[in-house]
C-alpha positions as CSV (number, residue, x, y, z in Angstrom):
1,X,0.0,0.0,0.0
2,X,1.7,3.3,-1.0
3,X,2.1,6.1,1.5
4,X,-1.0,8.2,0.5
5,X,-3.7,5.1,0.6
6,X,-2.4,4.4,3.9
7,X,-2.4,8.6,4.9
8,X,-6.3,8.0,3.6
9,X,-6.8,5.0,5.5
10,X,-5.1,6.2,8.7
11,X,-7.8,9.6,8.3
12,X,-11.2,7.0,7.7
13,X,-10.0,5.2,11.2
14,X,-9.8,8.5,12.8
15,X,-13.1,9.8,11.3
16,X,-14.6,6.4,12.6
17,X,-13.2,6.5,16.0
18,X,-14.6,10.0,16.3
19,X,-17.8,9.7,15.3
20,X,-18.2,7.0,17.7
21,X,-18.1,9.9,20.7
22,X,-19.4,12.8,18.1
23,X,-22.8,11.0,16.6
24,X,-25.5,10.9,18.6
25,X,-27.3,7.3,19.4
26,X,-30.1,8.9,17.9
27,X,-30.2,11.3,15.1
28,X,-33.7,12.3,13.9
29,X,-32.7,15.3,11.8
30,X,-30.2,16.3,9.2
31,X,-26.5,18.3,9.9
32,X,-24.6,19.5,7.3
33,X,-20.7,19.4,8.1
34,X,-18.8,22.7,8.5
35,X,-15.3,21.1,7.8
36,X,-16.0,18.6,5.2
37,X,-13.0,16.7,3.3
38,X,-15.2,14.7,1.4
39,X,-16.7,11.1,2.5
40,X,-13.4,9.3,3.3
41,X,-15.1,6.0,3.4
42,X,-16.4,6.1,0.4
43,X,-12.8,7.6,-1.0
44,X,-10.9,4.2,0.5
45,X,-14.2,2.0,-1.2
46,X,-13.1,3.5,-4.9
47,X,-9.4,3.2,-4.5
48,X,-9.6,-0.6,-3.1
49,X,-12.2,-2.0,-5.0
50,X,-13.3,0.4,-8.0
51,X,-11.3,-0.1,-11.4
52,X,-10.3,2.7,-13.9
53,X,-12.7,1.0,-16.2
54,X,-15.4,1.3,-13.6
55,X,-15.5,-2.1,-12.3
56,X,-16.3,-3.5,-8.7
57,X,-14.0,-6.0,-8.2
58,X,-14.5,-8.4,-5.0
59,X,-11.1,-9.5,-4.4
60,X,-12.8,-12.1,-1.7
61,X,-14.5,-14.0,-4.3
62,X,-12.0,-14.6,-7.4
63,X,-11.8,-11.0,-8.5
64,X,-15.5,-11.3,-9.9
65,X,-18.2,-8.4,-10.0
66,X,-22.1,-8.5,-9.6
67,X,-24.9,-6.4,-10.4
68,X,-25.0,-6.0,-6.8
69,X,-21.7,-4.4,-6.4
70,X,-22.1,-2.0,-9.4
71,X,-25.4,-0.8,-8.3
72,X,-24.3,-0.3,-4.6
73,X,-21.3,1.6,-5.5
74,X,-23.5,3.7,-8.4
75,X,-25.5,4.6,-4.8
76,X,-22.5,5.4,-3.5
77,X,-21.0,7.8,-5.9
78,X,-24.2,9.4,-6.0
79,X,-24.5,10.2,-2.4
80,X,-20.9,11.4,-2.5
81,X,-21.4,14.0,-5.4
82,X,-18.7,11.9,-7.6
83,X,-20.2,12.1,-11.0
84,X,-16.9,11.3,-12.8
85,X,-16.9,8.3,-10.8
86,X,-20.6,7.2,-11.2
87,X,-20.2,7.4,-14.8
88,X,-17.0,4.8,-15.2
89,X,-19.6,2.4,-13.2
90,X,-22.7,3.1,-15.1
91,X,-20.7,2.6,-18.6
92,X,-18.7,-0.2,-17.6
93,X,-22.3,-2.2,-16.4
94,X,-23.9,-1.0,-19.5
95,X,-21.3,-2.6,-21.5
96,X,-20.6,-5.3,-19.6
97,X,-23.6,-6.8,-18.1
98,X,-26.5,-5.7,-20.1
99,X,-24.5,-5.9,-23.5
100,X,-24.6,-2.4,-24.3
101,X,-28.3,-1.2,-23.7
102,X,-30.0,-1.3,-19.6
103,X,-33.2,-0.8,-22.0
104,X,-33.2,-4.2,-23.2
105,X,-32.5,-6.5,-20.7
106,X,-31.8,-6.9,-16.9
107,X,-28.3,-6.9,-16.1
108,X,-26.1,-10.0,-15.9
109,X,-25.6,-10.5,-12.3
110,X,-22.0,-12.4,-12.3
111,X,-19.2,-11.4,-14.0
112,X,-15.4,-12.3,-13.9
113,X,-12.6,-15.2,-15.6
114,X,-14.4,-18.3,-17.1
115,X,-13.1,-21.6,-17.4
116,X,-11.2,-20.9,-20.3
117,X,-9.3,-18.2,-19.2
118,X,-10.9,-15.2,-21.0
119,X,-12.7,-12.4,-18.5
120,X,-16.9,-11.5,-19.5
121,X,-20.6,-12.9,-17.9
122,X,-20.1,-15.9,-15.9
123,X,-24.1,-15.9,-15.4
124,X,-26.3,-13.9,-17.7
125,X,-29.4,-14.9,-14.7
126,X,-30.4,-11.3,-12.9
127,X,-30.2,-10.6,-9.3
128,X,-33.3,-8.6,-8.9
129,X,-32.2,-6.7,-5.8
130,X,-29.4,-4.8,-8.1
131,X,-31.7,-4.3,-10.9
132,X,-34.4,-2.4,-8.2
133,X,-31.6,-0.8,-6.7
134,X,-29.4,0.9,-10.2
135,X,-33.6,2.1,-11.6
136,X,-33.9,3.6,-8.0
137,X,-30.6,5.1,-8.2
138,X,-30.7,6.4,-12.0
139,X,-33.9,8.1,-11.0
140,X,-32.3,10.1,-8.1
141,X,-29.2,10.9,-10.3
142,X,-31.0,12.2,-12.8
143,X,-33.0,14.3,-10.1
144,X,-29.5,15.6,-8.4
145,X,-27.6,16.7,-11.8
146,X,-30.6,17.3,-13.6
147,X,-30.0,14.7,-16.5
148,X,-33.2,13.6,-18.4
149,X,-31.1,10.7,-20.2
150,X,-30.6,9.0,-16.3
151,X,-34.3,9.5,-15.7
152,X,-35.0,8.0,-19.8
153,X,-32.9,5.2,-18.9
154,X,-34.3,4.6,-14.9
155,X,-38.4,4.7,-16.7
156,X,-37.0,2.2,-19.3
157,X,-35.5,0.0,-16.4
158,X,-38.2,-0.3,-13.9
159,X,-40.6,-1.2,-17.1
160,X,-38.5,-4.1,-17.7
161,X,-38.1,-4.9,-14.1
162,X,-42.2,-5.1,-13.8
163,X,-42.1,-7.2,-16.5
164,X,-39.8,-9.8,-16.4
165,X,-39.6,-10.3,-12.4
166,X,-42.9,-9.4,-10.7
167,X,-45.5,-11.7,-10.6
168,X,-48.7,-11.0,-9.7
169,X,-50.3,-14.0,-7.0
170,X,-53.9,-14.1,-6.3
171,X,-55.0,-13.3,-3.2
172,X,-51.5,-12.0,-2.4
173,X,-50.3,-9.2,-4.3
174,X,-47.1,-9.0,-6.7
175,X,-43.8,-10.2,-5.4
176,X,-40.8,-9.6,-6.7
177,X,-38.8,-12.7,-8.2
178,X,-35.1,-12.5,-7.1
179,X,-34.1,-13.1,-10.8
180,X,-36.1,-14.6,-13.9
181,X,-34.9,-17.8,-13.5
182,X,-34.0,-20.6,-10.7
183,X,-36.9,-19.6,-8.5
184,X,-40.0,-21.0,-9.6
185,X,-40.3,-23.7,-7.1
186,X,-40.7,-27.8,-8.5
187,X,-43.2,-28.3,-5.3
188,X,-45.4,-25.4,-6.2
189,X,-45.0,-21.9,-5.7
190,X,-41.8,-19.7,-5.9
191,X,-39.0,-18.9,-3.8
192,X,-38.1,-15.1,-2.6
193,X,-35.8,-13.2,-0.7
194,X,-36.8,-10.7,2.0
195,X,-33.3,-8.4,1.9
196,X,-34.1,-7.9,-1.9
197,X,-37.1,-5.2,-1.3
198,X,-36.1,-2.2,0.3
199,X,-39.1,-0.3,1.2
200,X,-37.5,2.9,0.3
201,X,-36.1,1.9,-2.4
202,X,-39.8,0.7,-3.7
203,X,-41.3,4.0,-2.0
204,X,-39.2,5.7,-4.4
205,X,-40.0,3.9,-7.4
206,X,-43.7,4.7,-6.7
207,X,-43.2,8.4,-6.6
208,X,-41.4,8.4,-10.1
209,X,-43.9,6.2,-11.6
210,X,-46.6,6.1,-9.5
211,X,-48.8,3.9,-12.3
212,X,-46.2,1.4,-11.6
213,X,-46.9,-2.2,-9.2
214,X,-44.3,-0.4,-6.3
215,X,-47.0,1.0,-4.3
216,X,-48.4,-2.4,-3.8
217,X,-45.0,-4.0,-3.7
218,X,-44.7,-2.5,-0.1
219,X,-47.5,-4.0,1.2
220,X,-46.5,-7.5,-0.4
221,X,-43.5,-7.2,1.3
222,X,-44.4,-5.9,4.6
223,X,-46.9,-9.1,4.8
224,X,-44.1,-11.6,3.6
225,X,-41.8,-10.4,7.2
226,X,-44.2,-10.1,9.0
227,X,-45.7,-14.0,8.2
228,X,-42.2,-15.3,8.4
229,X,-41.1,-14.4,11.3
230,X,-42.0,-16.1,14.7
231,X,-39.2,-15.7,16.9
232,X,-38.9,-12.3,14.9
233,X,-35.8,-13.0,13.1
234,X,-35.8,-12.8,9.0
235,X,-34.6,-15.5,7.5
236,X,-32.2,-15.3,3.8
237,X,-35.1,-17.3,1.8
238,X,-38.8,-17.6,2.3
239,X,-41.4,-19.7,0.1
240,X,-44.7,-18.3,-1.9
241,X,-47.0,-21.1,-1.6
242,X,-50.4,-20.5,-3.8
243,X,-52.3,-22.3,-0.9
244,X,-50.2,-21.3,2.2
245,X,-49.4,-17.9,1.1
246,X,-45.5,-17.0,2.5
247,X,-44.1,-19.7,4.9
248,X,-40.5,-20.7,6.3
249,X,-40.0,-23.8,4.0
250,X,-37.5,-26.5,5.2
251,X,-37.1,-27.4,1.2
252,X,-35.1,-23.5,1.5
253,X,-33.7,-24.0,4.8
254,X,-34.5,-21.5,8.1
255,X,-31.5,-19.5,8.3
256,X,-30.5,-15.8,8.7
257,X,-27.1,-14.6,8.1
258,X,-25.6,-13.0,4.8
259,X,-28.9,-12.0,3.1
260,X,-30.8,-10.9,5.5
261,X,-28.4,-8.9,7.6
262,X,-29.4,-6.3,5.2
263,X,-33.3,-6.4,6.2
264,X,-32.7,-4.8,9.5
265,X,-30.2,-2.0,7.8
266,X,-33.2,-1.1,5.0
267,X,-36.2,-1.0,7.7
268,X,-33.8,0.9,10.2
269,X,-33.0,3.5,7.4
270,X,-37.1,3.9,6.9
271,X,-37.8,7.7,8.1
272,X,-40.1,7.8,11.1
273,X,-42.6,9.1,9.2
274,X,-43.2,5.8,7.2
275,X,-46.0,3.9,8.6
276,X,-44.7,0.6,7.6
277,X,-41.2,1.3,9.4
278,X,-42.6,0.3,13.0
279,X,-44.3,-2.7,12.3
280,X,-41.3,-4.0,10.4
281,X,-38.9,-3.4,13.1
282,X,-41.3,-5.0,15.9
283,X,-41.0,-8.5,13.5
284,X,-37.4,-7.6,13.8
285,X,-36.8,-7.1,17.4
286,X,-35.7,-10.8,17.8
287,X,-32.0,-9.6,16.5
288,X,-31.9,-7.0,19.5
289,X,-32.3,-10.1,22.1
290,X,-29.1,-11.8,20.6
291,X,-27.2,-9.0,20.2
292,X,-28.0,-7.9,23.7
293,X,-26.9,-11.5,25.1
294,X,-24.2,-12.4,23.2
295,X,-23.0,-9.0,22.6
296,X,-21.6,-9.2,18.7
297,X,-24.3,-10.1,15.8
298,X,-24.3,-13.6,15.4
299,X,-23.2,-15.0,12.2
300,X,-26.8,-17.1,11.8
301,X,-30.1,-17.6,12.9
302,X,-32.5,-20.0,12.7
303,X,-35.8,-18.4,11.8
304,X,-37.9,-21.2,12.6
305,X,-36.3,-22.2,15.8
306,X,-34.7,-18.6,17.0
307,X,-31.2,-20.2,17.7
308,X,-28.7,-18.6,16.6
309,X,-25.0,-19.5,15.5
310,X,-21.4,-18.4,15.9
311,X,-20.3,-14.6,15.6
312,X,-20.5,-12.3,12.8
313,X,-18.2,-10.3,10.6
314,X,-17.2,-6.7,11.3
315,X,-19.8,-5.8,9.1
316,X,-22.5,-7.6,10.7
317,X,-21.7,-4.7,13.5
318,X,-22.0,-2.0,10.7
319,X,-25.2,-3.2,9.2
320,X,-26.5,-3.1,12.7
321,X,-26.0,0.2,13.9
322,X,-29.2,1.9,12.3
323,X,-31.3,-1.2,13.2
324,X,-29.8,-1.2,17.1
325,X,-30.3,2.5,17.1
326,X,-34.0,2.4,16.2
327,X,-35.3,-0.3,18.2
328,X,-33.6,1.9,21.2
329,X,-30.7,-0.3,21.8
330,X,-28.2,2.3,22.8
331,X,-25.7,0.1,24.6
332,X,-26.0,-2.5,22.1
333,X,-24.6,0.1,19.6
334,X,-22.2,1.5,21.2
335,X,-20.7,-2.1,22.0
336,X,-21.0,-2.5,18.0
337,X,-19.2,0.8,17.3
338,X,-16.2,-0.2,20.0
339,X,-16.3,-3.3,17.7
340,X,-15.7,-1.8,14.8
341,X,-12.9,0.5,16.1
342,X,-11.0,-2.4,18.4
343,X,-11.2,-4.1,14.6
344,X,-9.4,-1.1,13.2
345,X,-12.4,-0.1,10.5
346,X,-14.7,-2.3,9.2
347,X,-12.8,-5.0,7.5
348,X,-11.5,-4.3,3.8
349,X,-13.9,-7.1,2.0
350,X,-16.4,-5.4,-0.7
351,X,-19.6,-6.8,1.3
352,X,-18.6,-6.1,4.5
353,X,-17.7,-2.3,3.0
354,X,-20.2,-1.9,1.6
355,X,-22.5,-2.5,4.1
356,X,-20.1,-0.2,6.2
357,X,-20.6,2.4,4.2
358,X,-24.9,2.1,3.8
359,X,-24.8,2.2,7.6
360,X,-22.1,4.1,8.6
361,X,-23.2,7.4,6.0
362,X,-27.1,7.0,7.1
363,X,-25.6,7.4,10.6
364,X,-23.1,10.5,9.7
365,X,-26.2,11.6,8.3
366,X,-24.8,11.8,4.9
367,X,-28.1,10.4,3.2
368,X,-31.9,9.8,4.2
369,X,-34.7,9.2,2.8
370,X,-37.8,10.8,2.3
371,X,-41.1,10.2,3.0
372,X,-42.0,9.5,-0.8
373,X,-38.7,8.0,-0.8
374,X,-36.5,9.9,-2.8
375,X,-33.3,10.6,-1.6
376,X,-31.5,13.5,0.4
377,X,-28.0,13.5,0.0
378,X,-27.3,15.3,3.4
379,X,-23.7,17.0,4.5
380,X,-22.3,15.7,1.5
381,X,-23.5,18.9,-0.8
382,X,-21.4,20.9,1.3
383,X,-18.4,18.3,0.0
384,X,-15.9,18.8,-2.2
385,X,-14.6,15.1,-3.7
């Protein structure tokens, strides 16, 4: 590592270690920073793991990229104000996972060196979180730098995404498919993931296109939590079943961990004002019980049982923060900050960053979201990158 990554790496462990006593356990309004440097997280995410090209490598899994990672880091760059940067990812996933044109088909979701040697899609399936996520984030570019080819492209995007992924169950509601193939279940029914909906994210949506299913995609997913839930712990994978309606299947397995760490982060980062945000985190309040007892996340749950397994990653601790600090578990925050900073940072892996940085800039106050769930970008319009 040359001597100015680590000068930037040294400054994001400082900036850490004092927000730990500088942010307040709760935070219900925005601050705009008088001093700001720019989002040094955020600077150290680029450097490590974005490519001149624009690509989000994840050095952790064979130097591959996802849609995932693409459309977090596009979220990214936009909160930051880094337009140079959020075009190198948006051209770099237009080329490279949707073949040139985000119009006419879903994004790719894996991408990195086949078996033969050569670099390109590994898996042309879509990940249906990343493709809700980059329409949700091209619509709130296009709103910040005031650039009616992002919001062409987001209108285009979320058509397709309706189309292709959302299937409409009687006496249910539409649910979103977590890609357009694989998940149509050989017993009956279909198989879902609860991290994949972000409730703002799909608040959003239905403000930009309000004819749109997102409106009612809320409600579809609220109901799916909250009828999976019964030691109120969300589990990575959940079943549709046309004559049960959503149920913890034990053809998908009962667990928690990598998946839906991410459930408690997206209700926690809800503003009060959402109706919806309470009643998700009371089906959520069994995480607050472990992490109370055994002090650090745990690394899996069993949804159907409530045990729980082992201890998570430093950015289990991250992801938590919002969630701990909503459900008005102050000392179970601060033991995850300490964590964090007795870890030295949240822990150089592109998940575990990124969560880091979801949690960590909703908690500087460097984002919310809105009632109607578009985005305010916070301290950061005050930053120079």
């Amino acid at each position: 590592m040359g001597a100015g990554k680590s000068l930037v790496l040294m400054r994001s462990r400082r900036h850490f270690l004092e927000s730990v006593v500088a942010v307040a356990l709760t935070s219900p309004r925005m601050a705009r920073a008088e001093n700001c440097d720019g989002w040094t997280d955020w600077i150290i995410f680029r450097d490590k793991f974005v490519q001149a090209d624009g690509r989000v490598v994840d050095f952790s899994a064979d130097a591959q990229s996802t849609s995932e990672s693409q459309a977090y880091a596009m979220f990214f760059a936009l909160v930051a104000n880094d337009r140079p940067t959020f075009d190198r990812l948006l051209t770099w996933t237009r080329a490279n996972l949707a073949q040139g044109d985000l119009s006419a088909r879903l994004m790719a979701w894996k991408w990195g060196r086949r078996t033969d040697g050569s670099w390109g899609v590994i898996d042309n399936n879509a990940a249906g979180d990343a493709d809700l996520w980059l329409a949700y984030v091209l619509f709130q570019a296009a709103r910040r730098w005031r650039d009616s080819s992002l919001r062409a492209a987001a209108e285009l995007m979320q058509a397709r995404i309706e189309k292709e992924l959302v299937v409409d169950v009687a006496g249910v509601g539409p649910v979103l498919l977590p890609g357009p193939q694989g998940f149509v279940l050989k017993s009956g029914g279909w198989k879902l993931n609860p991290s994949y909906l972000p409730l703002p994210v799909l608040r959003g949506l239905a403000t930009e296109v309000p004819t749109g299913v997102w409106g009612a995609l809320v409600a579809t997913t609220v109901s799916m939590i909250e009828s999976v839930t019964p030691h109120y712990l969300v589990p990575d994978w959940v079943a549709l079943r046309p004559e049960r309606g959503f149920v913890l299947d034990p053809e998908l397995g009962y667990q928690g961990s990598y998946d839906a760490i991410r459930a408690y982060l997206w209700a926690a980062m809800m503003p009060t004002q959402d109706p919806m945000r309470n009643r998700l985190l009371a089906r959520m309040k069994g995480m607050k019980t472990l992490v109370e007892r055994l002090l650090v996340p745990p690394a899996s749950v069993n949804a159907y049982s409530g045990e729980s397994e082992g201890s998570g990653p430093g950015g289990f601790s991250a992801a938590l923060l919002p969630y701990l600090v909503a459900v008005g578990a102050k000392i179970g925050a601060r033991q995850q900050r300490l964590r964090i900073v007795a870890m030295g940072g949240v822990p150089l892996v592109y998940y575990e960053q990124a969560l880091g940085l979801f949690s960590l800039g909703w908690m500087d106050q460097r984002f919310r979201f809105a009632p109607d769930g578009r985005l305010d970008w916070g301290v950061t319009l005050t930053c120079k990158i």
